[in-house]
VOGU-3710 file (C-alpha; in Angstrom, 3 decimals, decimal comma):
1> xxxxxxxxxx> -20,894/-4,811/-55,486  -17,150/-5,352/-56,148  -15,957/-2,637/-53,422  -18,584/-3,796/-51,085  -17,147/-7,592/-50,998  -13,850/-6,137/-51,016  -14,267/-3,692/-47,990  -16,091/-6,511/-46,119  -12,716/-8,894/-46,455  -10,587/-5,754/-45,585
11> xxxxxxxxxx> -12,540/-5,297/-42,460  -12,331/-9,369/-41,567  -8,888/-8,806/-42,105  -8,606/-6,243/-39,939  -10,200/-7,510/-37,093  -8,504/-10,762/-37,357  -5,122/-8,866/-36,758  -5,916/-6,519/-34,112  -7,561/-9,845/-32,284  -3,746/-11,482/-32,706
21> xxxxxxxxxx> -2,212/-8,537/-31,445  -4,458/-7,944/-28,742  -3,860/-11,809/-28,112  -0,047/-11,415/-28,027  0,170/-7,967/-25,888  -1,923/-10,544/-23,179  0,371/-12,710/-23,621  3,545/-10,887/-23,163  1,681/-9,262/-20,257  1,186/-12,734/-18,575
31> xxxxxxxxxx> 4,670/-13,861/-18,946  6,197/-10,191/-17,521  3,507/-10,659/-14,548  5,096/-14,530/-13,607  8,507/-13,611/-14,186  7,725/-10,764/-11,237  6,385/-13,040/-9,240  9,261/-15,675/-9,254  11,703/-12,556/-8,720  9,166/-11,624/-6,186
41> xxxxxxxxxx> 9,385/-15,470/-4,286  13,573/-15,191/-5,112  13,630/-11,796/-3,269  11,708/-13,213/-0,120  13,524/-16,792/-0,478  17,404/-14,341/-0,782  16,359/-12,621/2,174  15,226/-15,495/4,900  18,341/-17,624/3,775  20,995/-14,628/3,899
51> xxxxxxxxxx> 19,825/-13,268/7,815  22,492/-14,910/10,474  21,151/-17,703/11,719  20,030/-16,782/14,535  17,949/-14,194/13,491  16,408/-16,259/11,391  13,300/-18,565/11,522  13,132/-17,782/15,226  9,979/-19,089/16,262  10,915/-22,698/14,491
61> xxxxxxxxxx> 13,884/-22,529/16,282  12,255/-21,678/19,316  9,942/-25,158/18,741  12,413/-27,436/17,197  15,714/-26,040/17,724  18,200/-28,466/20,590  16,274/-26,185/23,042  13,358/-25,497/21,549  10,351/-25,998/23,568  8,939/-29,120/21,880
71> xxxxxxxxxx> 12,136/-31,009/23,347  11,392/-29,898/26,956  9,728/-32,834/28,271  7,898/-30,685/30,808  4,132/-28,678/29,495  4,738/-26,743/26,103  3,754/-23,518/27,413  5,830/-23,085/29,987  7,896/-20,425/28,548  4,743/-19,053/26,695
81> xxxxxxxxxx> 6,631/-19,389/23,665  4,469/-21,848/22,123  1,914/-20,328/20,957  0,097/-23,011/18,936  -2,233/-25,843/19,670  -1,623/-28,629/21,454  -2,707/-30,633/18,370  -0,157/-28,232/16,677  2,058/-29,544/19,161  1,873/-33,266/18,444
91> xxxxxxxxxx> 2,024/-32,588/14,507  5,707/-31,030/15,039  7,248/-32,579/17,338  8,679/-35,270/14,555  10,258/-32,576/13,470  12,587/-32,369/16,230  14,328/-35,357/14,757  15,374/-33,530/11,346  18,743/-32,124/10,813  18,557/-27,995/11,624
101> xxxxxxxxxx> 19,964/-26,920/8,186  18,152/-28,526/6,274  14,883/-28,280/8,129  15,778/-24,607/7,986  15,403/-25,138/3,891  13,049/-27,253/3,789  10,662/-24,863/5,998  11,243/-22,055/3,791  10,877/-23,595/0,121  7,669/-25,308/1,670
111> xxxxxxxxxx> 6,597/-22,418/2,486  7,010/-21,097/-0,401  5,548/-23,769/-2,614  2,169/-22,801/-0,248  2,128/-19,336/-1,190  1,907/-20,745/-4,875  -0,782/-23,005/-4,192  -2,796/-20,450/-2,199  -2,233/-17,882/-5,242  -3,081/-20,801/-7,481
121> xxxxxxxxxx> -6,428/-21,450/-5,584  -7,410/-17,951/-4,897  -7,421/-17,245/-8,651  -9,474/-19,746/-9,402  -12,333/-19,416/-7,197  -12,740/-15,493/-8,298  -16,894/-15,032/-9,096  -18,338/-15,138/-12,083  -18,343/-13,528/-14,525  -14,939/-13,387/-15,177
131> xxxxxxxxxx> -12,947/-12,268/-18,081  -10,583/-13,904/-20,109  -7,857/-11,472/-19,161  -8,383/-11,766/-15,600  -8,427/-15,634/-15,432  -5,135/-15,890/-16,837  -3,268/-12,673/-14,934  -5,165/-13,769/-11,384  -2,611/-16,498/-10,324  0,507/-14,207/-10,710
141> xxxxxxxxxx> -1,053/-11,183/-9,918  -2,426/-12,888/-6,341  0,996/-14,534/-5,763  3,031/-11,550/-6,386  0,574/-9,583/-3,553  0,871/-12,573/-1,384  4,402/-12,470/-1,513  4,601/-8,546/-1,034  2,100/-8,779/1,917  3,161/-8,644/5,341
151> xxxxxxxxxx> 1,960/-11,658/6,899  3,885/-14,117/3,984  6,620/-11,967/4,567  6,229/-12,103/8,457  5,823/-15,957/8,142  8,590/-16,668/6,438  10,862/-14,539/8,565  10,091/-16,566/11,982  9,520/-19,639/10,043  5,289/-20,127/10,800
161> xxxxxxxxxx> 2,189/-22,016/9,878  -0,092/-19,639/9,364  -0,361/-20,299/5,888  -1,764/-23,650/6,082  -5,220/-22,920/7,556  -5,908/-20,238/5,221  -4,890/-22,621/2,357  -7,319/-25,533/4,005  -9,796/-23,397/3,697  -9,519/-22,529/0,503
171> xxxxxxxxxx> -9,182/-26,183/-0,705  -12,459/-27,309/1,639  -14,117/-24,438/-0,143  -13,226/-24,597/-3,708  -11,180/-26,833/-4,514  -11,976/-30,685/-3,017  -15,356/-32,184/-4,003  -17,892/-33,324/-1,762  -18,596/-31,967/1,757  -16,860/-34,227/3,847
181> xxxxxxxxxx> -13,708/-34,060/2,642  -14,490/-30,041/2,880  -15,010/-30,918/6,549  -12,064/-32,414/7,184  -9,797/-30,163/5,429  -11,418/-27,114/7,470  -11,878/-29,042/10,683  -8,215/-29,491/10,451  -7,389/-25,873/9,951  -9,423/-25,169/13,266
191> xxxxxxxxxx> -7,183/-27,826/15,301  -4,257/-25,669/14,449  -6,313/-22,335/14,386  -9,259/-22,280/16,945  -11,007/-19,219/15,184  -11,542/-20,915/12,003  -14,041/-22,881/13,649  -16,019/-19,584/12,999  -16,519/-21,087/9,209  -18,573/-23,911/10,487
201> xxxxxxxxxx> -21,812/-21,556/11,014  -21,161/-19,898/7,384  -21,286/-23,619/5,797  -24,478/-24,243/8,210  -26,287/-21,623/6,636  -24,989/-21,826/3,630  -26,243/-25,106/2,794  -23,726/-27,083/3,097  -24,706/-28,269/6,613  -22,647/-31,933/5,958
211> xxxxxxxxxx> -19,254/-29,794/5,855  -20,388/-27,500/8,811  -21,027/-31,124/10,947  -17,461/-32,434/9,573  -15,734/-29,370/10,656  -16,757/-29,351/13,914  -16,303/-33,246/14,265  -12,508/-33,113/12,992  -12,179/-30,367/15,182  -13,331/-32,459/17,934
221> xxxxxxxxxx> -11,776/-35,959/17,074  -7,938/-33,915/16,624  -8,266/-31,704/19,881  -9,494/-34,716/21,770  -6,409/-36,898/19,999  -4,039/-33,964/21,201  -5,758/-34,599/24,862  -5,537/-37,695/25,183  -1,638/-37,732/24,189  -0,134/-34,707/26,482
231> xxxxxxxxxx> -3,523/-33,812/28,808  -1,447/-31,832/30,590  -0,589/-29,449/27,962  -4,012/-29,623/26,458  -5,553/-28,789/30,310  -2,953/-25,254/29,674  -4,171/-24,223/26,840  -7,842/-24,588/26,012  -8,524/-23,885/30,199  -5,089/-21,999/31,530
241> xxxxxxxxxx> -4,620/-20,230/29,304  -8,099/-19,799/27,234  -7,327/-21,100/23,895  -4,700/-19,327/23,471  -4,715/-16,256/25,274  -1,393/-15,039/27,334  1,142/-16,997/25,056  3,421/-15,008/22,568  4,156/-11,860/23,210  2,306/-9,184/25,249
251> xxxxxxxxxx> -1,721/-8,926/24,346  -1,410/-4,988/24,355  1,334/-5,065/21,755  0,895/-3,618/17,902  1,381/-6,981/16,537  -2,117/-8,095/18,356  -4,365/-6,909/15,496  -7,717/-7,730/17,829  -10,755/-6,177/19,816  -8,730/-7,837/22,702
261> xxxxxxxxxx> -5,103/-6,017/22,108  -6,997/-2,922/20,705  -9,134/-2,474/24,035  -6,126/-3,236/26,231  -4,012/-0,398/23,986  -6,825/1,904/24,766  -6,068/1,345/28,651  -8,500/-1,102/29,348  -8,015/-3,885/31,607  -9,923/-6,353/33,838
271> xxxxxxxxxx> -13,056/-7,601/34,197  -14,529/-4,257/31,923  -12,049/-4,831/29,558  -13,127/-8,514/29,016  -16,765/-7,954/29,267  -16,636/-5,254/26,687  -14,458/-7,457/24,532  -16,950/-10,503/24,334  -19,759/-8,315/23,796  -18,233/-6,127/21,154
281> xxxxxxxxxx> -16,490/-9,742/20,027  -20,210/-11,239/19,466  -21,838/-8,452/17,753  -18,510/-8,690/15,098  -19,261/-12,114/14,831  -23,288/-11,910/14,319  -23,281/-9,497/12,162  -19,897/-10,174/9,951  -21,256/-13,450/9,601  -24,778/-12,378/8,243
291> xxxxxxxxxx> -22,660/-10,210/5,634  -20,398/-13,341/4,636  -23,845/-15,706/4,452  -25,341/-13,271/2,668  -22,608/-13,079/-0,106  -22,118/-16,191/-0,278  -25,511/-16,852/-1,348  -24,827/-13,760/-3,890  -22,887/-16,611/-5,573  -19,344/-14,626/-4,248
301> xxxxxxxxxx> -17,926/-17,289/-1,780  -14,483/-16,302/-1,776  -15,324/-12,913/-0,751  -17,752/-14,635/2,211  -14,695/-16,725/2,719  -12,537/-13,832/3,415  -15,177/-11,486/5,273  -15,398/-14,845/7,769  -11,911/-14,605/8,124  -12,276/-10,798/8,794
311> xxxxxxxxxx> -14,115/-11,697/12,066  -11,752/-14,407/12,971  -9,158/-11,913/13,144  -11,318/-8,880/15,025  -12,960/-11,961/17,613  -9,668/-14,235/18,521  -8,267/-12,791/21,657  -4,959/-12,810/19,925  -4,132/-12,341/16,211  -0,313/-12,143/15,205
321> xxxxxxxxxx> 0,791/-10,217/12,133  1,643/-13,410/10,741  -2,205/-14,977/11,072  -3,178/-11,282/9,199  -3,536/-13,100/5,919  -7,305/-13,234/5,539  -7,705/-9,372/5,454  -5,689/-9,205/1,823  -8,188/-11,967/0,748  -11,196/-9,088/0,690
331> xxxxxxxxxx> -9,324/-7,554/-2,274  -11,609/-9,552/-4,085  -14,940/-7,703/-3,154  -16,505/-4,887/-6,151  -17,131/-1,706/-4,416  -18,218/2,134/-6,041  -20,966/2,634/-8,894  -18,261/4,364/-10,614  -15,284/3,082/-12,683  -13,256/5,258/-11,072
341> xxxxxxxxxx> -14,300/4,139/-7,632  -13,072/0,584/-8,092  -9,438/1,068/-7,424  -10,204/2,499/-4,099  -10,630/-0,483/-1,863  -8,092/-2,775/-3,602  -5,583/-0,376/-2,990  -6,351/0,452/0,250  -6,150/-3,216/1,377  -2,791/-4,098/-0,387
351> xxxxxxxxxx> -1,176/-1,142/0,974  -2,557/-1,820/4,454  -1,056/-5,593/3,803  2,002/-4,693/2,118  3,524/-1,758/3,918  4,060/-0,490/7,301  1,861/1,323/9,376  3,992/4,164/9,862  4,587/4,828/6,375  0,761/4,934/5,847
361> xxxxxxxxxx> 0,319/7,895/8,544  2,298/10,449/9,975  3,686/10,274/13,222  0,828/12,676/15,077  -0,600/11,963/18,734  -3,833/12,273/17,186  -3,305/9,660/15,060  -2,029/7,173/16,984  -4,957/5,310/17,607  -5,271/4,758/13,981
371> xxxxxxxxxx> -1,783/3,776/13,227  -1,246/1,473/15,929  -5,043/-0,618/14,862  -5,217/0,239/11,018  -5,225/-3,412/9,976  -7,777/-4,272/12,920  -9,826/-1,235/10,982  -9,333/-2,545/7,771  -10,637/-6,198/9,131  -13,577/-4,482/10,310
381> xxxxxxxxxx> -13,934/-2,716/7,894  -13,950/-5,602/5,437  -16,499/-7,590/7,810  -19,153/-4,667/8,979  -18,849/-1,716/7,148  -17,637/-2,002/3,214  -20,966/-1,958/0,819  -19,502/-4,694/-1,241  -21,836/-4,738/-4,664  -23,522/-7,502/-5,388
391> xxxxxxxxxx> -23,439/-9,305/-8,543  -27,812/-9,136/-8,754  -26,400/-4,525/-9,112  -26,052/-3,448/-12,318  -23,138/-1,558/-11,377  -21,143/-4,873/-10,652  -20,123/-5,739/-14,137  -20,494/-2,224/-15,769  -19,312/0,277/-13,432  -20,288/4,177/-14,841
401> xxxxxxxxxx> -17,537/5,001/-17,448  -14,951/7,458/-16,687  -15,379/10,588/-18,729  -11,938/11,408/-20,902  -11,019/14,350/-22,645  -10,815/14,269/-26,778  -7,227/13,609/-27,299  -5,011/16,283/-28,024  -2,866/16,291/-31,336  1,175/15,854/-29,995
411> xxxxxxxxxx> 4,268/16,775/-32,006  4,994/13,271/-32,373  3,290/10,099/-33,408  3,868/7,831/-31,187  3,394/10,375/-28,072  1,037/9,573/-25,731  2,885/5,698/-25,220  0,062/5,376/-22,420  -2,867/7,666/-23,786  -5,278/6,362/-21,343
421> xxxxxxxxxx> -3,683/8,020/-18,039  -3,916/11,636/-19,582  -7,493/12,090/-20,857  -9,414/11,169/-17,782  -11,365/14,149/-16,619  -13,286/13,040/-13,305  -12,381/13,565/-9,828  -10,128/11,062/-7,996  -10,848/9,876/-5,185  -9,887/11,922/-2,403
431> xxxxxxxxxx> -8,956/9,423/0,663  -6,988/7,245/-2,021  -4,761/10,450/-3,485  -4,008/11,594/0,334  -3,162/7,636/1,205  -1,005/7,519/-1,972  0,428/11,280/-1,298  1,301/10,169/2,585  2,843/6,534/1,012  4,996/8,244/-1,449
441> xxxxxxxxxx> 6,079/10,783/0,633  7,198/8,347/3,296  8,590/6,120/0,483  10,589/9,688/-0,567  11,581/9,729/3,110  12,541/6,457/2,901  14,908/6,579/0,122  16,383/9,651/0,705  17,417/8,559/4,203  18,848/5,694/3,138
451> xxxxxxxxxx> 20,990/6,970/0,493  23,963/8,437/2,077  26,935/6,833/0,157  27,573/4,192/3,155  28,315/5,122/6,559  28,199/8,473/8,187  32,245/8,319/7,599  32,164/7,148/4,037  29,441/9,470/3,259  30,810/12,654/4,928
461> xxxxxxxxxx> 33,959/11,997/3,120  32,018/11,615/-1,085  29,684/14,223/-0,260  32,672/16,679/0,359  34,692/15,426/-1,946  31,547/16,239/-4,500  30,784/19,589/-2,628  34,855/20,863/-3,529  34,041/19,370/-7,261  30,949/21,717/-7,039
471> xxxxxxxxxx> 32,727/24,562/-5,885  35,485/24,346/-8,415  32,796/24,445/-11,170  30,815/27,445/-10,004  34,646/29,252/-9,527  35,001/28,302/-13,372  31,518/30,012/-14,222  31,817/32,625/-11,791  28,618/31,842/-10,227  29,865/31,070/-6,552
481> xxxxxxxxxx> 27,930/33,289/-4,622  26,771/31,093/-1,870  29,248/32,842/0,929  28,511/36,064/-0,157  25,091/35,716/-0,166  24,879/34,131/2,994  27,043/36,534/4,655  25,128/39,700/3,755  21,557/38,119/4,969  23,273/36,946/8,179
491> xxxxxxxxxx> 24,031/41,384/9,037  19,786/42,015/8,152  18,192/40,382/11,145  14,364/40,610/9,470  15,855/39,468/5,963  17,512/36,651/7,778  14,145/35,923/9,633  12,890/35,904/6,307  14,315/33,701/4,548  14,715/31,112/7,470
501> xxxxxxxxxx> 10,916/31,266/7,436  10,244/30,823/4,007  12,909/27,935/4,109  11,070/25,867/6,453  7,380/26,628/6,028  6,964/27,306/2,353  8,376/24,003/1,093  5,532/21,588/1,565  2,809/24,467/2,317  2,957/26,145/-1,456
511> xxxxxxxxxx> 2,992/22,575/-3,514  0,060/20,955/-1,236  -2,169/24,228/-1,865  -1,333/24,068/-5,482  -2,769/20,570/-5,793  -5,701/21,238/-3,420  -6,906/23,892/-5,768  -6,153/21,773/-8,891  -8,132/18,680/-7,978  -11,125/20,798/-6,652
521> xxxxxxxxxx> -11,495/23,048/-9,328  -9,123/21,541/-12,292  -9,207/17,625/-11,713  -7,944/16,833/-15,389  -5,067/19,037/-14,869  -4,592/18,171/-11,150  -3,918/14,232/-12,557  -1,366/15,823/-15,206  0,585/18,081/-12,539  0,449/15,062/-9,878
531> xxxxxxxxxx> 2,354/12,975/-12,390  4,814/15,562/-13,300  5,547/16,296/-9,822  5,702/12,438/-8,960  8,533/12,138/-11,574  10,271/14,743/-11,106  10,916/13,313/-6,980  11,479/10,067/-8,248  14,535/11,375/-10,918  15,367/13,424/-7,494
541> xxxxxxxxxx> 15,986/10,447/-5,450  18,312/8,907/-7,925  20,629/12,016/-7,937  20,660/11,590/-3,888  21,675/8,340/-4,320  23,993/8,585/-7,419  25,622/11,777/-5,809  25,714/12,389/-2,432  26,455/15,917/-2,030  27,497/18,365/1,225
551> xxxxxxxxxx> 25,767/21,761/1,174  27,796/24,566/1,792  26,946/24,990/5,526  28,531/21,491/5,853  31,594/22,414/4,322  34,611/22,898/6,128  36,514/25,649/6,157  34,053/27,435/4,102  32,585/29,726/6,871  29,067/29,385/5,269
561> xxxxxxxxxx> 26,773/30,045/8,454  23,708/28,047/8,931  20,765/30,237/9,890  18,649/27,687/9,849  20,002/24,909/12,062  22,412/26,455/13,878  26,165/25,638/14,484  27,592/22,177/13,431  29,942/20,443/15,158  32,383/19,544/12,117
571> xxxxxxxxxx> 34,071/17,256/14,401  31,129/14,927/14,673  30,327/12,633/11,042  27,031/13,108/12,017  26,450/16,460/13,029  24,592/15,481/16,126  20,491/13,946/15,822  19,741/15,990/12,749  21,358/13,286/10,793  18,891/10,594/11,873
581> xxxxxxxxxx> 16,257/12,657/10,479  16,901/13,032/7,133  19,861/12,726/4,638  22,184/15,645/5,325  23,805/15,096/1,946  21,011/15,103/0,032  21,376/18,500/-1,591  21,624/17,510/-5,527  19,183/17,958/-7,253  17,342/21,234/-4,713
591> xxxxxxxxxx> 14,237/19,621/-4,445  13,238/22,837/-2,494  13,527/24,768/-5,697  12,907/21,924/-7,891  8,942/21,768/-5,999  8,621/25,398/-6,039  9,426/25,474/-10,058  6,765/22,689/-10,557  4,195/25,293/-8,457  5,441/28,352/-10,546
601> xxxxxxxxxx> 5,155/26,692/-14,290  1,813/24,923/-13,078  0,173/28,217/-11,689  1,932/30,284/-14,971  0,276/27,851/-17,514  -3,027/27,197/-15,369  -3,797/30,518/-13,493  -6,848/32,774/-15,659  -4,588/36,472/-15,060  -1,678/38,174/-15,178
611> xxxxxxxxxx> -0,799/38,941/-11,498  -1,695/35,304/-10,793  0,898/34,089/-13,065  3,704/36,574/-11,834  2,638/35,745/-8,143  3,175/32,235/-8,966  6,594/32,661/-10,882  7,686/34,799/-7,727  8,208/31,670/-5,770  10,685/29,906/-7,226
621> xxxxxxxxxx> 12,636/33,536/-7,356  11,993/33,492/-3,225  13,255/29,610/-2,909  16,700/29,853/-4,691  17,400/32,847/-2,970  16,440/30,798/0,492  18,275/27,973/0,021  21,455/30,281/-1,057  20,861/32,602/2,385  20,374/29,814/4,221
631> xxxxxxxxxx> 23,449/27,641/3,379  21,823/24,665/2,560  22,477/24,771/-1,607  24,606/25,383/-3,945  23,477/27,499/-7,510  24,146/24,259/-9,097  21,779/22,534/-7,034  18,852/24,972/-7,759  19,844/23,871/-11,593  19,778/20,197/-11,081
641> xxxxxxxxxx> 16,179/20,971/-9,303  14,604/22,880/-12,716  16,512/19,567/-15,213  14,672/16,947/-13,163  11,253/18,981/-13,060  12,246/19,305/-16,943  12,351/15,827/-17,070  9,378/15,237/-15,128  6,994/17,242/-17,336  8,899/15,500/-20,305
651> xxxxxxxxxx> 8,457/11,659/-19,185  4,547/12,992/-18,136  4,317/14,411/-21,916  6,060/11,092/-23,270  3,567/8,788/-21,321  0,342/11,023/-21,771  0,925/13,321/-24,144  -0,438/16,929/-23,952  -2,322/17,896/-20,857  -6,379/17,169/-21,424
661> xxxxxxxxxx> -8,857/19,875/-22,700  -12,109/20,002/-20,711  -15,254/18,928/-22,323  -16,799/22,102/-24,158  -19,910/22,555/-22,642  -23,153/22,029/-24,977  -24,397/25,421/-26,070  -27,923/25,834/-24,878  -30,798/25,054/-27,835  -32,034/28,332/-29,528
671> xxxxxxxxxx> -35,902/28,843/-27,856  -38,379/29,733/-31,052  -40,915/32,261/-29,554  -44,634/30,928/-30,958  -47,453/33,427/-30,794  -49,704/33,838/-27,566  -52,325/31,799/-27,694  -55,416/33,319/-26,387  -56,468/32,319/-22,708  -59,606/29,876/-23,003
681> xxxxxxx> -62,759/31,551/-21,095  -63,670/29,455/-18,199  -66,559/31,577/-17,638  -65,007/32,739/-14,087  -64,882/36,120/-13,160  -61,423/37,300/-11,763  -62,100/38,186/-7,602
//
């Protein structure tokens, strides 16, 4: 009895502390996620007040500057500048009275403060149920996106309003209390937004037909206000010029995220191209707004809210970057059966928000469709075609687990630090991993490009200085073969052929195939090897930037040839257009080699036989000996290539600890054999 009472208390005890720590890792997790997002809103304030001035907050200068447009005393859309309301108008032209400077401040920390309050309000109208760890890390985590996204980022930068309907939609929906005042607040964002009059039909059949009346009347009473105070203006812009239509910049141009500028980048134009666009414009609208309805009545408003504003975006005949903002909102809807299906569609829509398109897709023909409308997809996508779950599915609050892998003893105790990333056995999801592949390569790109020591000058002068420091080391271990080498290939025409081949073609080709294979037939492993490989790039891109370094074909002096690209003009810092390609001093660590070893250790250690694991090996022997022939890389470079692949399969073993063991599959249940029963007579005789 004694050791029972005592083990109960033990376990109370127990519980009660793991419940405090649990309590205080959310905590610290909270504060780290608000201290990014104030660095976050510190970044994006740094960066609008430190452009020149005039580059800066160009469309509020072009409104309210000495000769902005809202001073001309003549219509506001003469210039087509203008590209809001008239009621938009007559709300800013008081602001022509303010002193530049500090209108220029006051703009951007207002705008600001509305990011906060639209984080602030977003979090709190998330569906029920919702757990305690996502009520309090919603408000920082939906601010930090916001800032990150591309419209915020877009807005602050020319100094807009398209903030302020989103956020008066928000507050009609969630946040004031009654339906009037919901009315009002919504009606309002209309007068400065026309296609937000496209939430009036989802309050109307929603219930909430008192809101849907005052949105429509505000909208009414303020347009007719703005009418009756510059008629001329008004008569431009809701007849001239269609609500909107023609002003800004050209309809066909990539920052037009509509049916309208997507048809007209197709080659569209004319009567066809308008027909097509109002038909295609109303069946959006019909049936995105039977989704959002229909969601809304699921008791997930916010995601109605943002599939509405899905359609307002696809159906306005113009849609700026910066007016964008409702597509990141439809982060909030549940989508997959599977827990590993959930990250999916969030993902997809903050990199969509968040990044460029060209860093999203390569730059193919094929694709350029895609590219130049993948936000208009994602819109649609959000308000036609997405099977958002609803909350009556089973799979909406429990999601099929993920299967994991027992975990596998390490040499130390406290490896894995992050033991969930390296058990999980299933499948990713293959149109995520190729976005993320195609983000992080262009992020690679990115980087490496941009680290080149300074200018072409001040970079071709460190990376030489570094190649001689290079040289004088290999000299000291005898290992400086690189002229020699490159020399005797250069006499073999097929060797050189070779190894110019291999150069080129077998640096992407070889690690791509080895990942193919691992996530089709070794998906455990293929999330251990992605990892290592991920690391070992990113300790890469600090050596380019830490030490820019000349190869040896960009050496002078050095009479390395280079078979590859041909004869450099040494007189030219940047060796002609290769330069604005990539980072010509990029050479330490050999990522070339340093890929190739990942493929050869992953295919020794994973491949079933022999030959498969010496045909593997083989290709990091053909790389160093490529990038030797071939002038572009030092010895030393092909070592600085195998110590940050080292280091990438040690930070993966840190983090995750040993690579997962597959499930052992359940040994079938021994059949016991019973005696034959006799055959019952039926009294039939066999025919």
């Amino acid at each position: 009895m004694a050791n029972v009472e005592h083990g109960g208390r033990a376990g109370n005890a127990f519980g009660a502390g793991a419940a405090e720590r649990a309590r205080a890792r959310l905590k610290a997790v909270r504060i780290g996620m608000w201290v990014i997002a104030a660095v976050l809103a510190v970044r994006q304030l740094t960066a609008v007040l430190s452009t020149p001035k005039g580059e800066r907050l160009t469309d509020l200068e072009t409104w309210v500057g000495t000769d902005g447009v809202l001073h001309v005393k003549g219509s506001l859309y003469d210039s087509t500048q203008f590209t809001g309301t008239p009621f938009g108008g007559l709300v800013l032209k008081p602001l022509t009275r303010s002193a530049e400077q500090a209108l220029g401040w006051g703009w951007t920390f207002g705008t600001l403060l509305l990011v906060v309050a639209l984080g602030l309000v977003t979090a709190r109208a998330l569906p029920e149920p919702v757990t305690r760890r996502a009520t309090l890390l919603a408000a920082p985590v939906a601010i930090s996106l916001l800032m990150l996204s591309l419209p915020v980022r877009n807005t602050l930068y020319l100094g807009q309003t398209s903030i302020i309907p989103v956020l008066l939609v928000l507050l009609g929906c969630f946040a004031v209390r009654g339906q009037r005042a919901a009315g009002v607040l919504i009606g309002l964002a209309a007068a400065l937004q026309p296609a937000v009059l496209l939430f009036a039909p989802l309050l109307w059949f929603t219930g909430r037909r008192h809101a849907a009346v005052g949105t429509g009347a505000t909208f009414a009473g303020l347009t007719a206000l703005a009418w009756a105070a510059m008629p001329h203006d008004s008569y431009t812009y809701w007849v001239h010029h269609v609500a909107g239509a023609g002003l800004g910049g050209k309809a066909d141009g990539l920052a037009n995220q509509s049916l309208h500028g997507a048809l007209l980048r197709f080659g569209l134009e004319g009567p066809l191209e308008i027909a097509l666009f109002l038909l295609l414009g109303a069946a959006v609208a019909v049936l995105g707004l039977r989704r959002a309805v229909r969601y809304a009545q699921d008791g997930q408003l916010l995601l109605a809210v943002a599939v509405t504003g899905c359609v307002a975006v696809a159906v306005s005949p113009t849609t700026w970057q910066h007016q964008l903002l409702w597509v990141l909102l439809a982060v909030v809807g549940r989508v997959g059966r599977k827990t590993s299906d959930r990250y999916m569609w969030p993902v997809a829509v903050v990199l969509v928000m968040t990044l460029p398109a060209k860093m999203m897709l390569p730059n193919m023909p094929v694709l350029h469709p895609v590219r130049d409308n993948v936000v208009l997809i994602a819109a649609l996508s959000a308000a036609l075609v997405v099977p958002f779950l609803s909350r009556t599915s089973e799979y909406y609050r429990r999601p099929i687990p993920t299967e994991y892998a027992p975990a596998v003893p390490a040499r130390w105790s406290r490896v894995p630090l992050l033991p969930f990333l390296g058990r999980v056995l299933s499948r990713p999801n293959l149109l995520l991993e190729l976005l993320l592949i195609r983000v992080g390569y262009s992020a690679y790109q990115q980087v490496r490009l941009a680290a080149t020591g300074g200018t072409n000058d001040g970079a071709r002068v460190t990376a030489e200085k570094h190649g001689d420091q290079i040289l004088s080391m290999e000299q000291f271990l005898r290992i400086d073969i690189e002229h020699w080498v490159n020399h005797a290939v250069v006499k073999v025409d097929w060797l050189r052929g070779f190894f110019d081949f291999y150069y080129t073609s077998f640096h992407f080709f070889v690690p791509l195939s080895v990942l193919a294979v691992l996530y089709v037939r070794r998906p455990g492993d293929y999330r251990w090897a992605r990892a290592a490989l991920g690391f070992a790039t990113l300790f890469a891109l600090v050596g380019f930037w830490l030490y820019p370094l000349a190869p040896p074909r960009l050496m002078p002096g050095l009479g390395v040839i280079d078979t590859v690209h041909g004869v450099q003009d040494f007189s030219k810092p940047d060796y002609g257009t290769l330069t604005a390609l990539t980072n010509q001093y990029a050479a330490m660590p050999s990522l070339h080699f340093g890929w190739s070893l990942w493929c050869g250790l992953v295919i020794a250690i994973l491949a079933p036989k022999w030959w498969m694991k010496a045909l593997g090996l083989l290709h990091p022997f053909f790389t160093v000996s490529a990038i030797v022939a071939t002038g572009n890389h030092w010895i030393l470079d092909a070592v600085g290539g195998a110590m940050v692949v080292g280091a990438g399969f040690g930070l993966t073993y840190l983090l995750q600890g040993p690579r997962p063991r597959a499930l052992p599959e359940p040994e079938p249940e021994p059949v016991e054999l019973s005696k034959k029963e006799p055959v019952p007579v039926t009294g039939r005789t066999p025919s």
